[in-house]
N, C-alpha and C positions, 0 to 999 in steps of 0.2 A: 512356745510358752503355753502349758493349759490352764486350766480351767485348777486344778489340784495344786499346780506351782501358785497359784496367785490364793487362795484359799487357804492353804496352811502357815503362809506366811502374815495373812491379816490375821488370824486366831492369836499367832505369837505377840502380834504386836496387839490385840487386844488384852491379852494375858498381860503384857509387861504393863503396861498404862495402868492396868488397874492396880500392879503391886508397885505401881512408884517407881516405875523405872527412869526416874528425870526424866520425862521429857511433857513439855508444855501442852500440849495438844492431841487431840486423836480422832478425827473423821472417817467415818463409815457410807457409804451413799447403794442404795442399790433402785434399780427402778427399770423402766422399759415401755417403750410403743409397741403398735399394732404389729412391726417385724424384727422388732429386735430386744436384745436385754442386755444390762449392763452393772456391775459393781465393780466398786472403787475404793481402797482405804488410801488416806494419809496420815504422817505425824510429822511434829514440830518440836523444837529442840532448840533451845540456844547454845551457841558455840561459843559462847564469851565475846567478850565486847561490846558491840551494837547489833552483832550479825546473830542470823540464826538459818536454821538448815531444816526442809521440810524433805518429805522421802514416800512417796506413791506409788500405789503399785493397782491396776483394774486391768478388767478382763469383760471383751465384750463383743456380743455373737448378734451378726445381723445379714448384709452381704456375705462377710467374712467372719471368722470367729479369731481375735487378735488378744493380745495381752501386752499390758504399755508397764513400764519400768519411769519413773519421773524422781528426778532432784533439783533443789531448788534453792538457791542461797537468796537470804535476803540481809541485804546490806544497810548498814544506821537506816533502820527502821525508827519513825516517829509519826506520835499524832498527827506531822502534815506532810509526810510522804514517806516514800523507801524506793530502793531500785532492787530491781530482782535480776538474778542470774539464773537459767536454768536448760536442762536438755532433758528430752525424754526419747527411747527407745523401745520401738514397736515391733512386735513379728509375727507370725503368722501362727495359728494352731495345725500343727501337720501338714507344714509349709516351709520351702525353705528359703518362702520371702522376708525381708525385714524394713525397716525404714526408721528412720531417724532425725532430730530437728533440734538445735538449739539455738537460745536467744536472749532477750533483755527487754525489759519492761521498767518503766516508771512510773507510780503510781502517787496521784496525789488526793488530798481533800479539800476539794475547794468550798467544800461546806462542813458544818456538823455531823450531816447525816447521810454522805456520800463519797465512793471513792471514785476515781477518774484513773485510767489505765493507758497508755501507750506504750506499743512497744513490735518489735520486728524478731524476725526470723529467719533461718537458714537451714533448709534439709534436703537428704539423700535417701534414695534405698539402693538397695544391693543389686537389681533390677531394672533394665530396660534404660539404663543408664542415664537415673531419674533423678533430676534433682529442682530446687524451687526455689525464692525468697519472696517473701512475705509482710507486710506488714498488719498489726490489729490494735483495737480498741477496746474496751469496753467500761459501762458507766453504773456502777451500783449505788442504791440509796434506801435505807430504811423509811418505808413511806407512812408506818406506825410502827410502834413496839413489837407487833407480833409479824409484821409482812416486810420484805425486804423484794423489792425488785430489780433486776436488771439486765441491761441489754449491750449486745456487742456486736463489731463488725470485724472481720475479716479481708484483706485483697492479696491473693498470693498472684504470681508469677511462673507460668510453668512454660519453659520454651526449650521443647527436642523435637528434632526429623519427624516424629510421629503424633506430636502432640504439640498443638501451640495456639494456649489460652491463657486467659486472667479467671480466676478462681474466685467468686465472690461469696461470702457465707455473714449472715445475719443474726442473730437468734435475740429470744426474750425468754425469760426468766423469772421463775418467781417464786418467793419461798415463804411457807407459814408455818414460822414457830412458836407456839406459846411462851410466854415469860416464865423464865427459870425454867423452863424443859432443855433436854435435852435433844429430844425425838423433834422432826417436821417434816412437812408433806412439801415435795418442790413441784411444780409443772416447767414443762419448755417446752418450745417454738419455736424451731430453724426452719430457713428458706435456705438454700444455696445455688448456684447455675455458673455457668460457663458463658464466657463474652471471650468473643475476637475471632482468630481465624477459624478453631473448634470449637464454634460456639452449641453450647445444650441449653435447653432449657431449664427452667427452675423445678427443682424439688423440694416439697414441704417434710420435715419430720416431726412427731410428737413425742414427749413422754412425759410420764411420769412416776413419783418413785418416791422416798421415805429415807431421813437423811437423821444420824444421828453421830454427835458432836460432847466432844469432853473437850473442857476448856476451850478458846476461844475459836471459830469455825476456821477452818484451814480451807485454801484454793486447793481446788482438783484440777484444773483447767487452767492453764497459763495459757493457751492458746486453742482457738480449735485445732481439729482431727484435721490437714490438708488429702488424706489419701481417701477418707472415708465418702467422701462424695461422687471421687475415682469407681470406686468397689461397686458403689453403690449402683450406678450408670454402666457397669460390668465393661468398662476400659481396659481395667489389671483382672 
């Protein structure tokens, strides 16, 4: 997947949004640290009934240069919760690695101004005859009208002949949008490391990046990256 597959299919879907092409949503995200850079569109769509169907697509060069493919069902969706279904599909830029993960999440709002997320997971790659499950978290809350923070955890599972660890991953989050804008500025802050018999130390990542939204903001992330911390630590 490159850099040009992922590109000309956000323009299309920026083109359709603007002429009305039914659908509810449309997220654009692009941003980057000190080694890496990264863009990402979603959109959102109701399917009839309670359900609706979000469809993602980024591309991002750091260790590795990868391109993810994400769908997303969300099920009676209501002001105090929804459950998500979704998989995404990752692979390699002029590589004939891949990987892949699907899962379920619940999400609720135990308040006003907040959502609460659990939910697990299941993936493979094509490679080294890799595979993990997972569990994550994570907790959002608009802390004014204009700032919206949040933070998440991660614990995967990865046990083969070559490899046999718990995957820990962290992050914090924060986004500042103006009322009634469309455009904002995010920062983020992950830790991640390795515990058990392959235990690594922790690594810090940063970024940031400029995030801009029609209709109401769409997830990009149902889960963290499990392989990108792999890449990162030059394992795969």
């Amino acid at each position: 997947m490159t850099l040009r597959s992922i590109l000309i299919p956000t323009l299309l879907i920026a083109s359709g949004a603007a002429h009305g092409a039914g659908l509810t949503a449309l997220d654009l995200r692009g941003g980057g640290g000190p080694d890496s850079w990264q863009i990402a569109t979603a959109i959102a769509a109701d399917i009839g009934g309670d359900a609706s169907l979000r469809f993602g697509l980024g591309y991002a060069n750091g260790a590795v240069a990868e391109g993810h493919i994400l769908a997303e069902a969300l099920l009676a969706p209501t002001e105090a919760g929804r459950l998500a279904l979704w998989a995404r599909y990752t692979d390699l830029d002029n590589d004939p690695r891949a990987y892949g993960a699907f899962g379920a999440a619940f999400a609720i709002a135990p308040d006003s101004g907040g959502w609460l997320t659990l939910g697990g997971e299941i993936g493979g790659a094509n490679f080294a005859g890799l595979d993990w499950v997972g569990v994550h978290g994570s907790y959002w809350r608009s802390v004014t009208p204009d700032v919206a923070i949040g933070v998440e955890a991660a614990l995967t599972e990865i046990d083969e002949p070559f490899l046999h660890t718990w995957l820990w991953q962290a992050g914090l989050t924060a986004e500042w949008r103006p009322k009634d804008s469309r455009l904002g500025l995010y920062g983020a802050l992950g830790i991640d490391g390795l515990a058990g018999q392959d235990a690594a130390p922790a690594m810090t990542t940063v970024s940031l990046g400029l995030r801009w939204h029609l209709g109401a903001p769409t997830c990009l992330d149902p889960a963290p990256d499990v392989l990108a911390p792999l890449f990162r630590r030059g394992i795969f």
